[in-house]
PyMOL Python script that loads the backbone (N, CA, C, O; Angstrom):
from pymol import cmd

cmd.read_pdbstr("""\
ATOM      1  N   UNK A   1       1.673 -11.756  28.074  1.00  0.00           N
ATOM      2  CA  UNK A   1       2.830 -12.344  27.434  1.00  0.00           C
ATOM      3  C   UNK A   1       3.956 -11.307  27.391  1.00  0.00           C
ATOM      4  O   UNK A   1       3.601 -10.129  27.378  1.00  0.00           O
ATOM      5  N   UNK A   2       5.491 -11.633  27.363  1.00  0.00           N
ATOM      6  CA  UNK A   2       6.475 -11.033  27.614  1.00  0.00           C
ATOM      7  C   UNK A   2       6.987 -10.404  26.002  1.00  0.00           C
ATOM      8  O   UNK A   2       7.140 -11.194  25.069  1.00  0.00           O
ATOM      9  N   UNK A   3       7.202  -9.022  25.844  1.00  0.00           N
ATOM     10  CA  UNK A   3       7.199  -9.232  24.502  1.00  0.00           C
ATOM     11  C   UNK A   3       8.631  -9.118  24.127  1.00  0.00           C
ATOM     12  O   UNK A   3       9.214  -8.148  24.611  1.00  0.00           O
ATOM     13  N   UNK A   4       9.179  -9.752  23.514  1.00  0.00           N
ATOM     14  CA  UNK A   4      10.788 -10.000  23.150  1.00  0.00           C
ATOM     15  C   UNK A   4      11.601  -8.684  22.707  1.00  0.00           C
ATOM     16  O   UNK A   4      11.110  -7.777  22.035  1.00  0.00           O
ATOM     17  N   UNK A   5      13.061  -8.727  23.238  1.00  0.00           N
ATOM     18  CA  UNK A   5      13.534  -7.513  22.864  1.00  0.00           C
ATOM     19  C   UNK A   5      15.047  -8.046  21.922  1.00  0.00           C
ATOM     20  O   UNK A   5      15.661  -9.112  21.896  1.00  0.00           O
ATOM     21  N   UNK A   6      15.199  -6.997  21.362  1.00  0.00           N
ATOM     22  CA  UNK A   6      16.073  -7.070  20.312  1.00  0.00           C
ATOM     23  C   UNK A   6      17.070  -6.250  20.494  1.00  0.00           C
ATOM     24  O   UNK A   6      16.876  -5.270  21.214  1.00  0.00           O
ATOM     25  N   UNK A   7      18.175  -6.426  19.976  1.00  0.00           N
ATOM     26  CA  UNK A   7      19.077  -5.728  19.658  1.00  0.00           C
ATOM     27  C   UNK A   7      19.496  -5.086  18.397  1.00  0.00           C
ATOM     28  O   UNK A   7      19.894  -5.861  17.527  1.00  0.00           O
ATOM     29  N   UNK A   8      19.485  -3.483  18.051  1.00  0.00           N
ATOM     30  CA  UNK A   8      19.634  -3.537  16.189  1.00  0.00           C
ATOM     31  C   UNK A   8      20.771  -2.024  17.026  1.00  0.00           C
ATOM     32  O   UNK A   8      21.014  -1.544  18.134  1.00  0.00           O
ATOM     33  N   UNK A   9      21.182  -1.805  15.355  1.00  0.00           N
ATOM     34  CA  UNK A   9      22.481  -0.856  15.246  1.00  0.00           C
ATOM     35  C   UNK A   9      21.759   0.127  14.395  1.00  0.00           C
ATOM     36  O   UNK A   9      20.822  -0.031  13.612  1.00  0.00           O
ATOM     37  N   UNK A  10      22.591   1.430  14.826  1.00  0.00           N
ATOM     38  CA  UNK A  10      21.911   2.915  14.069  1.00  0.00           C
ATOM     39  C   UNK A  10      22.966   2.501  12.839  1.00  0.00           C
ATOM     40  O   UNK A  10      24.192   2.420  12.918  1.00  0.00           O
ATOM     41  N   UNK A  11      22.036   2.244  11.581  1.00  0.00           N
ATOM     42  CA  UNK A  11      22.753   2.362  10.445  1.00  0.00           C
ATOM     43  C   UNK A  11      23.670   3.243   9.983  1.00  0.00           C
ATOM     44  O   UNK A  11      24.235   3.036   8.909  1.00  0.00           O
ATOM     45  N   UNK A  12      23.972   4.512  10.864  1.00  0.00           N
ATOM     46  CA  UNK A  12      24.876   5.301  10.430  1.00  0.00           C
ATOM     47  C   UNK A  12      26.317   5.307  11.141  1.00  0.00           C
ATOM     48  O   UNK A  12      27.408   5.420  10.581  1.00  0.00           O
ATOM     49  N   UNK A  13      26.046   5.153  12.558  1.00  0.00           N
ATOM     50  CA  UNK A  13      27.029   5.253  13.550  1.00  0.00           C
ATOM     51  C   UNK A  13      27.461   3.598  14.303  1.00  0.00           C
ATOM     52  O   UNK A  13      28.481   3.272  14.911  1.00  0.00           O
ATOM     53  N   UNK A  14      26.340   2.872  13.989  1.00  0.00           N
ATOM     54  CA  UNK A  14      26.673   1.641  14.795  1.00  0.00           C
ATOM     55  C   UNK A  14      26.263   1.349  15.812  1.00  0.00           C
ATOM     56  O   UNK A  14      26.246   0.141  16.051  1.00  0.00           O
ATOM     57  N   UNK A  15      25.743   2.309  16.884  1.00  0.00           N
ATOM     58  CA  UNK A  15      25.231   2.509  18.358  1.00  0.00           C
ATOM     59  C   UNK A  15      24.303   1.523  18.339  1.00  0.00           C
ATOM     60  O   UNK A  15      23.294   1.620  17.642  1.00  0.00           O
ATOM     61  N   UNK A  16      24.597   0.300  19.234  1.00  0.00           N
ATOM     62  CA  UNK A  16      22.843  -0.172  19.741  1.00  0.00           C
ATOM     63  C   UNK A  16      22.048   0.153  20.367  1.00  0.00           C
ATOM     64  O   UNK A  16      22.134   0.964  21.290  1.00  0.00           O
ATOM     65  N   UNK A  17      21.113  -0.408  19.998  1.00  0.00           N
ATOM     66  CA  UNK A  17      19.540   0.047  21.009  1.00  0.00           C
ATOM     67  C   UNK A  17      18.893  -1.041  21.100  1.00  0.00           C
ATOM     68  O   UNK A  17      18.635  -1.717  20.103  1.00  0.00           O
ATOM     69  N   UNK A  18      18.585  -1.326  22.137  1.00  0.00           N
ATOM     70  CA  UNK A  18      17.978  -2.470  22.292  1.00  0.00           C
ATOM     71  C   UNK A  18      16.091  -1.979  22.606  1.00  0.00           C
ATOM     72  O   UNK A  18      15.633  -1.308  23.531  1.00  0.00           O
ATOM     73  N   UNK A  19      15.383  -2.618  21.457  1.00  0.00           N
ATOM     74  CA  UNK A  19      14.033  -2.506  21.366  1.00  0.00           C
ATOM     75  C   UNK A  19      12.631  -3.444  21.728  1.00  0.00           C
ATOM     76  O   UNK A  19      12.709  -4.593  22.162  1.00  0.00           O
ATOM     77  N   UNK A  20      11.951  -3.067  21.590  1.00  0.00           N
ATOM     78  CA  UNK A  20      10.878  -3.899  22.068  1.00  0.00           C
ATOM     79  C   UNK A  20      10.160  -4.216  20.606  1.00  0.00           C
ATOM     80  O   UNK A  20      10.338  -3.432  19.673  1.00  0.00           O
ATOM     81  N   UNK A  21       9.377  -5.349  20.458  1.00  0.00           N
ATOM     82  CA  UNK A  21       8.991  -6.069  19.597  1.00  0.00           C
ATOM     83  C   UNK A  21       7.585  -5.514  19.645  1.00  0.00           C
ATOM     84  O   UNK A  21       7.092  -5.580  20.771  1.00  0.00           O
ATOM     85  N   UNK A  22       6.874  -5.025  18.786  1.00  0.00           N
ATOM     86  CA  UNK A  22       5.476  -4.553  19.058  1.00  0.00           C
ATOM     87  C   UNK A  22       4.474  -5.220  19.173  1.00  0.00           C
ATOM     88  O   UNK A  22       3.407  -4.774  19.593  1.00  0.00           O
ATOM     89  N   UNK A  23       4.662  -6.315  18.838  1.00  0.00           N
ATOM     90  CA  UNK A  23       2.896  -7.120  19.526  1.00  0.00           C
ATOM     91  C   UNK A  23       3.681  -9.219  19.593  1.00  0.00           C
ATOM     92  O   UNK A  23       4.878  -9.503  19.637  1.00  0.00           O
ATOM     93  N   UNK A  24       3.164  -9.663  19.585  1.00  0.00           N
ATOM     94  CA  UNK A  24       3.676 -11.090  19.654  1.00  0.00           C
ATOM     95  C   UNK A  24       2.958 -11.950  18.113  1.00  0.00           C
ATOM     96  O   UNK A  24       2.986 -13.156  17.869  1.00  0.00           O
ATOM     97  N   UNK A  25       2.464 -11.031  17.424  1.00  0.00           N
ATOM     98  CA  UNK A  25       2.255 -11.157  15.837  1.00  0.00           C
ATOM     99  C   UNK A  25       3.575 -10.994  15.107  1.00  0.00           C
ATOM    100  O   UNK A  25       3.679 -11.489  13.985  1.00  0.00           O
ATOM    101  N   UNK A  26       4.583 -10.344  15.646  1.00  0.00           N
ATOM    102  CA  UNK A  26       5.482  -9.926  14.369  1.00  0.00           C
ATOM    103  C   UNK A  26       6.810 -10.156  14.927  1.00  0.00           C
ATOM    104  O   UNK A  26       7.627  -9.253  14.749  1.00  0.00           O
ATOM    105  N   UNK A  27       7.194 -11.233  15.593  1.00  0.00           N
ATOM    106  CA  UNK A  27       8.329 -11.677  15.600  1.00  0.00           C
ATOM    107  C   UNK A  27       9.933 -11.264  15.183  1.00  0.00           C
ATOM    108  O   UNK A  27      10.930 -10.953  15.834  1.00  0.00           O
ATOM    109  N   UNK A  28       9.526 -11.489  13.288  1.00  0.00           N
ATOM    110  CA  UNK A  28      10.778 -11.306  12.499  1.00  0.00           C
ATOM    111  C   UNK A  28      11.068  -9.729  12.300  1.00  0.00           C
ATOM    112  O   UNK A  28      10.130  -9.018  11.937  1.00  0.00           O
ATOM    113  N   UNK A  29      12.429  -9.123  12.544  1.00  0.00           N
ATOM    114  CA  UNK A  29      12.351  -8.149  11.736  1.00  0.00           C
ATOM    115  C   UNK A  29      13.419  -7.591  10.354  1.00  0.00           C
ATOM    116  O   UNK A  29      14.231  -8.364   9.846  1.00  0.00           O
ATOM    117  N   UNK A  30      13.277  -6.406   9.965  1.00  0.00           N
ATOM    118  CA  UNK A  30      14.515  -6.280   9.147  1.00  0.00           C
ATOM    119  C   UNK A  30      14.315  -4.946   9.205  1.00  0.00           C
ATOM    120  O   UNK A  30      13.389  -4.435   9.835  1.00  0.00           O
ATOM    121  N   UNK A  31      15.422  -4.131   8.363  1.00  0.00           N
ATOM    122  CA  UNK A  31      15.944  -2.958   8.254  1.00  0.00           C
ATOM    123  C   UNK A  31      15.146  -2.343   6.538  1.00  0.00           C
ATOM    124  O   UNK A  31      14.718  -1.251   6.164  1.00  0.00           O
ATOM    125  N   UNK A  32      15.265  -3.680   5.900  1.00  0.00           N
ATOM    126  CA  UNK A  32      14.730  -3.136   4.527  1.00  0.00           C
ATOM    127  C   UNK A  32      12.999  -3.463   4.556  1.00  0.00           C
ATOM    128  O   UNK A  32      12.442  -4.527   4.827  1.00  0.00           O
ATOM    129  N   UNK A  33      12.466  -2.294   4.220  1.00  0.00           N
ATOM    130  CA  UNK A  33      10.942  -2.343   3.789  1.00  0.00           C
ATOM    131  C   UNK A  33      10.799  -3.376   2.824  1.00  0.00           C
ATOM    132  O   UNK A  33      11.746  -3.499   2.048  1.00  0.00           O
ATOM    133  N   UNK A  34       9.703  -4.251   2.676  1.00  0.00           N
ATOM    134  CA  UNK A  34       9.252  -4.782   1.870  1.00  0.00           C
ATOM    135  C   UNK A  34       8.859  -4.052   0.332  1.00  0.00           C
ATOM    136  O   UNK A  34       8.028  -3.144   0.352  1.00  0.00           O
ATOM    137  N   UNK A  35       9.355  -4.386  -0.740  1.00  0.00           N
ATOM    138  CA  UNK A  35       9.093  -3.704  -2.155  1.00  0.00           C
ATOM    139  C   UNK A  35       7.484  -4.105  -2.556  1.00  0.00           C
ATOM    140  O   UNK A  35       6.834  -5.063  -2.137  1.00  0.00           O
ATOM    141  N   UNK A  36       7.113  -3.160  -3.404  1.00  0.00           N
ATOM    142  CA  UNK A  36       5.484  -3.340  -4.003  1.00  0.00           C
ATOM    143  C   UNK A  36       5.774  -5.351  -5.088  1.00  0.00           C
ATOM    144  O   UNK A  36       4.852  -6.158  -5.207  1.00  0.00           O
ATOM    145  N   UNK A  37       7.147  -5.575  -5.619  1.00  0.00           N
ATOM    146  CA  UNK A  37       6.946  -6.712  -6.261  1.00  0.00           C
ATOM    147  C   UNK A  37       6.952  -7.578  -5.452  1.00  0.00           C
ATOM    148  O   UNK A  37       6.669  -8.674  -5.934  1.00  0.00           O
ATOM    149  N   UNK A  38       7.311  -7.565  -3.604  1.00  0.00           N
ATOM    150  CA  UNK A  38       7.156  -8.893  -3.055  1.00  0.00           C
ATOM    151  C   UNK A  38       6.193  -8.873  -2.726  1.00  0.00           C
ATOM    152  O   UNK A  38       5.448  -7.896  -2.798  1.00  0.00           O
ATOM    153  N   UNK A  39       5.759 -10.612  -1.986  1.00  0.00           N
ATOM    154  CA  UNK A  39       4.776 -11.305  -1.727  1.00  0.00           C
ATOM    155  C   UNK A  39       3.988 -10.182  -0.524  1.00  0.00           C
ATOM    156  O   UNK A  39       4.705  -9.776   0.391  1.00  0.00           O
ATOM    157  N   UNK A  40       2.604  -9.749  -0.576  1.00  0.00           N
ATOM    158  CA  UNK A  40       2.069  -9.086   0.395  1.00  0.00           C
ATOM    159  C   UNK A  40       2.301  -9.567   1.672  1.00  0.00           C
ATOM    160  O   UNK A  40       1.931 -10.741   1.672  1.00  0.00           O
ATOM    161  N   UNK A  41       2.757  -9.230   2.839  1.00  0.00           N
ATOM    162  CA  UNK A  41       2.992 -10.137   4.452  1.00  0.00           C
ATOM    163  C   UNK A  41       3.002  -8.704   5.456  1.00  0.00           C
ATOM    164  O   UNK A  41       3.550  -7.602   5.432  1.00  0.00           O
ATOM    165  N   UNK A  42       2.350  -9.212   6.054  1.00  0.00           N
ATOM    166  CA  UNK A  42       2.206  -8.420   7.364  1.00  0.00           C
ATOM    167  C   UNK A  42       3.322  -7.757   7.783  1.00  0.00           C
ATOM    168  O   UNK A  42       4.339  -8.449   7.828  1.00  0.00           O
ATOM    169  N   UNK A  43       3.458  -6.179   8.222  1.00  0.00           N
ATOM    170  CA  UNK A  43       4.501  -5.451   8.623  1.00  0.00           C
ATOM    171  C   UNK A  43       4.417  -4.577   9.521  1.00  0.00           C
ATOM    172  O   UNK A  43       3.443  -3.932   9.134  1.00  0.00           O
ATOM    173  N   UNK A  44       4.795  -4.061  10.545  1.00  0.00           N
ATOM    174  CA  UNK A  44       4.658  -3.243  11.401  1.00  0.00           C
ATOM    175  C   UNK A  44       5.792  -2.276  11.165  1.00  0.00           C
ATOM    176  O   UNK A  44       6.926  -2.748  11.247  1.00  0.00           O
ATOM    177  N   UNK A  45       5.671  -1.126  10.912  1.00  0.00           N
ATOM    178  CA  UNK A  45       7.437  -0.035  10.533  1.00  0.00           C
ATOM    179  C   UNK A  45       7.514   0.861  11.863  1.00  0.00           C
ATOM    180  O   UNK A  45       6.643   1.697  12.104  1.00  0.00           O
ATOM    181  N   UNK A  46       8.482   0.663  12.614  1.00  0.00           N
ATOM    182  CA  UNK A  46       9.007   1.159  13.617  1.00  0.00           C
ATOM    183  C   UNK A  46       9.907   2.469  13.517  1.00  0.00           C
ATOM    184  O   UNK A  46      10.900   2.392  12.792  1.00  0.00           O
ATOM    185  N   UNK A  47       9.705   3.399  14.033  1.00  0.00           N
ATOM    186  CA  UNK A  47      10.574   4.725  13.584  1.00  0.00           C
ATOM    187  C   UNK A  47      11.639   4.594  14.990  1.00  0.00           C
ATOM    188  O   UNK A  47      11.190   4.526  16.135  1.00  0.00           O
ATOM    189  N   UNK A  48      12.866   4.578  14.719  1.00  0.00           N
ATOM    190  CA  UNK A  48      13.760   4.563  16.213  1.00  0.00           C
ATOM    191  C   UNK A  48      14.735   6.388  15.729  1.00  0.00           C
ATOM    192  O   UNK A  48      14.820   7.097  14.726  1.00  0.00           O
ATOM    193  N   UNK A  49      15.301   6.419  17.242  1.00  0.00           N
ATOM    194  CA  UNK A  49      15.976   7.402  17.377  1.00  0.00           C
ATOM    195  C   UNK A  49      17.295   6.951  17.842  1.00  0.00           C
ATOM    196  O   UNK A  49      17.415   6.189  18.802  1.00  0.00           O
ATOM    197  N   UNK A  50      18.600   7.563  16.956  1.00  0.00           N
ATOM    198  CA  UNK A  50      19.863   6.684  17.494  1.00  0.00           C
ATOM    199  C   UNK A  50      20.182   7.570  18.802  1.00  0.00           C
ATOM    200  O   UNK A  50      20.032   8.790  18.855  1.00  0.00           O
ATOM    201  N   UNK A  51      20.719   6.627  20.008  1.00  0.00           N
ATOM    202  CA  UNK A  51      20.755   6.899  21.471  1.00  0.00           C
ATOM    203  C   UNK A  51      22.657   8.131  21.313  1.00  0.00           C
ATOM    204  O   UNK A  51      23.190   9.005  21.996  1.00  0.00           O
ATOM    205  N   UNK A  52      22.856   7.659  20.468  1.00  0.00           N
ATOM    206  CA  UNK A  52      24.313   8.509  20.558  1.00  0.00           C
ATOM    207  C   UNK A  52      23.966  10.051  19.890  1.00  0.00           C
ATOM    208  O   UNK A  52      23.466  10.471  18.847  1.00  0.00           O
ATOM    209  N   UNK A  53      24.596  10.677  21.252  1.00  0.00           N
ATOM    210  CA  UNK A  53      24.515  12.236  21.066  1.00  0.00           C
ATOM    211  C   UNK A  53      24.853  12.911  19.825  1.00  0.00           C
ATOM    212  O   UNK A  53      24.384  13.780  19.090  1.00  0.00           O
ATOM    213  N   UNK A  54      25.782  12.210  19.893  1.00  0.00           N
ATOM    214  CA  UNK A  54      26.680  12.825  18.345  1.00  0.00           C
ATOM    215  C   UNK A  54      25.926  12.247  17.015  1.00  0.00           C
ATOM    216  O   UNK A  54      26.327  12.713  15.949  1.00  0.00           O
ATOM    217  N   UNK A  55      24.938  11.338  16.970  1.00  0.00           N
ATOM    218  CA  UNK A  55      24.711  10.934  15.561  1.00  0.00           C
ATOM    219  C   UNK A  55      22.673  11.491  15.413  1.00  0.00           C
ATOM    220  O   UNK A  55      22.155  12.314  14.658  1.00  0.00           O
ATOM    221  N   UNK A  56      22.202  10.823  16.219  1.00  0.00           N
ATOM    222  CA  UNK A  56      20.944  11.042  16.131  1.00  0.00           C
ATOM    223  C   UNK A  56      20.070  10.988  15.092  1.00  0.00           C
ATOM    224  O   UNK A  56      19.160  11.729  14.721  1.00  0.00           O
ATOM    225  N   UNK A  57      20.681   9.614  14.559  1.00  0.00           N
ATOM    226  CA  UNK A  57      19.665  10.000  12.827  1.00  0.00           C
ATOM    227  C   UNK A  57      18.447   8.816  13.321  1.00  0.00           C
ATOM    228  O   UNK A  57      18.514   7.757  13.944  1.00  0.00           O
ATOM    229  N   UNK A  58      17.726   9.317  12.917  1.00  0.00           N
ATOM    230  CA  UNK A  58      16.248   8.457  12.577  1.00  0.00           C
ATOM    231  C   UNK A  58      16.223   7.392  11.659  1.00  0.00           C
ATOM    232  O   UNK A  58      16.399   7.632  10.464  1.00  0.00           O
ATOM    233  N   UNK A  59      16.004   6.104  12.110  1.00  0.00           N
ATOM    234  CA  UNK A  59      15.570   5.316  10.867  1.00  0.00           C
ATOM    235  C   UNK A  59      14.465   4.386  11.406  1.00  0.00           C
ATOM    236  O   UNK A  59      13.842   4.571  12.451  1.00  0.00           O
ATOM    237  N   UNK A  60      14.257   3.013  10.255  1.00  0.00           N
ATOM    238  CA  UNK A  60      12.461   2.723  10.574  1.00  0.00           C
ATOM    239  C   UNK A  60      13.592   0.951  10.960  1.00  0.00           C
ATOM    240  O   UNK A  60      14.734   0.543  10.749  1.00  0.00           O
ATOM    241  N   UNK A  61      12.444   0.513  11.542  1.00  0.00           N
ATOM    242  CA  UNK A  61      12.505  -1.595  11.177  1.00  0.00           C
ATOM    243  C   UNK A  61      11.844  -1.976  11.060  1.00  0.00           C
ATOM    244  O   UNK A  61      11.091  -1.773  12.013  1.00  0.00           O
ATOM    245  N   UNK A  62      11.369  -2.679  10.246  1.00  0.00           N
ATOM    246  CA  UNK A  62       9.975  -3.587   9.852  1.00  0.00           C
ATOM    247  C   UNK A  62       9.897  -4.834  10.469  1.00  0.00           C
ATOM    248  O   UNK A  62      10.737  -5.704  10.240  1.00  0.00           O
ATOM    249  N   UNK A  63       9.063  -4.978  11.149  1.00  0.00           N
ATOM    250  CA  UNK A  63       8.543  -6.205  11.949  1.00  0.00           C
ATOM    251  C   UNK A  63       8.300  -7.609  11.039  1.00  0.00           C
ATOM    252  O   UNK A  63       9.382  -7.908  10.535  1.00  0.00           O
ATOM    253  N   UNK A  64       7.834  -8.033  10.871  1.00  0.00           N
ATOM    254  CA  UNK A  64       7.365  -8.829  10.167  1.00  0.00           C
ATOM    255  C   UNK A  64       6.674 -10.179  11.128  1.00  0.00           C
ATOM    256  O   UNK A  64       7.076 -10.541  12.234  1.00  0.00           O
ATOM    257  N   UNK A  65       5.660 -10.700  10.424  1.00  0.00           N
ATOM    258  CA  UNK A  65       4.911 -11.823  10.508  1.00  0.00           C
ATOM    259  C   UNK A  65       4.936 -13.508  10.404  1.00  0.00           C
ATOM    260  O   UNK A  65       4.502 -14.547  10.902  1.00  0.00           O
ATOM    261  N   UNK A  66       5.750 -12.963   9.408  1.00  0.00           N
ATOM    262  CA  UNK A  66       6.573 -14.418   8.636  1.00  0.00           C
ATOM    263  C   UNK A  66       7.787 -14.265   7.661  1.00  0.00           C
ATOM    264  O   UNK A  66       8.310 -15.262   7.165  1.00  0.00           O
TER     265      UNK A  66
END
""", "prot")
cmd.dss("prot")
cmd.show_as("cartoon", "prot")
cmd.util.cbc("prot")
cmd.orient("prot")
């Protein structure tokens, strides 16, 4: 199966990167981690590297299930 790619922005600079989806379980994603008071749901946390020379900050995306 083909696994879907995305488009997300380095939260600091804006730069896209276009990523790969890690398994065909986790579809949805987001930028904010799930908190200990929400509903328990499946997550995969992705660590990316921003592609622009000048910024290079690290951040995560959470996959999600549902």
């Amino acid at each position: 199966m083909c696994m879907g790619k995305v488009v997300v922005r380095c939260p600091k600079c804006k730069q896209p990167k276009q990523v790969t989806r890690p398994d065909s379980s986790h579809p949805f994603w987001s930028v904010e981690k799930p908190g200990d008071s929400q509903e328990k749901v499946g997550f995969v946390e992705q660590t990316l590297e921003c592609t622009n020379t000048d910024c290079g900050a690290k951040f995560s995306i959470y996959w999600y299930d549902k």
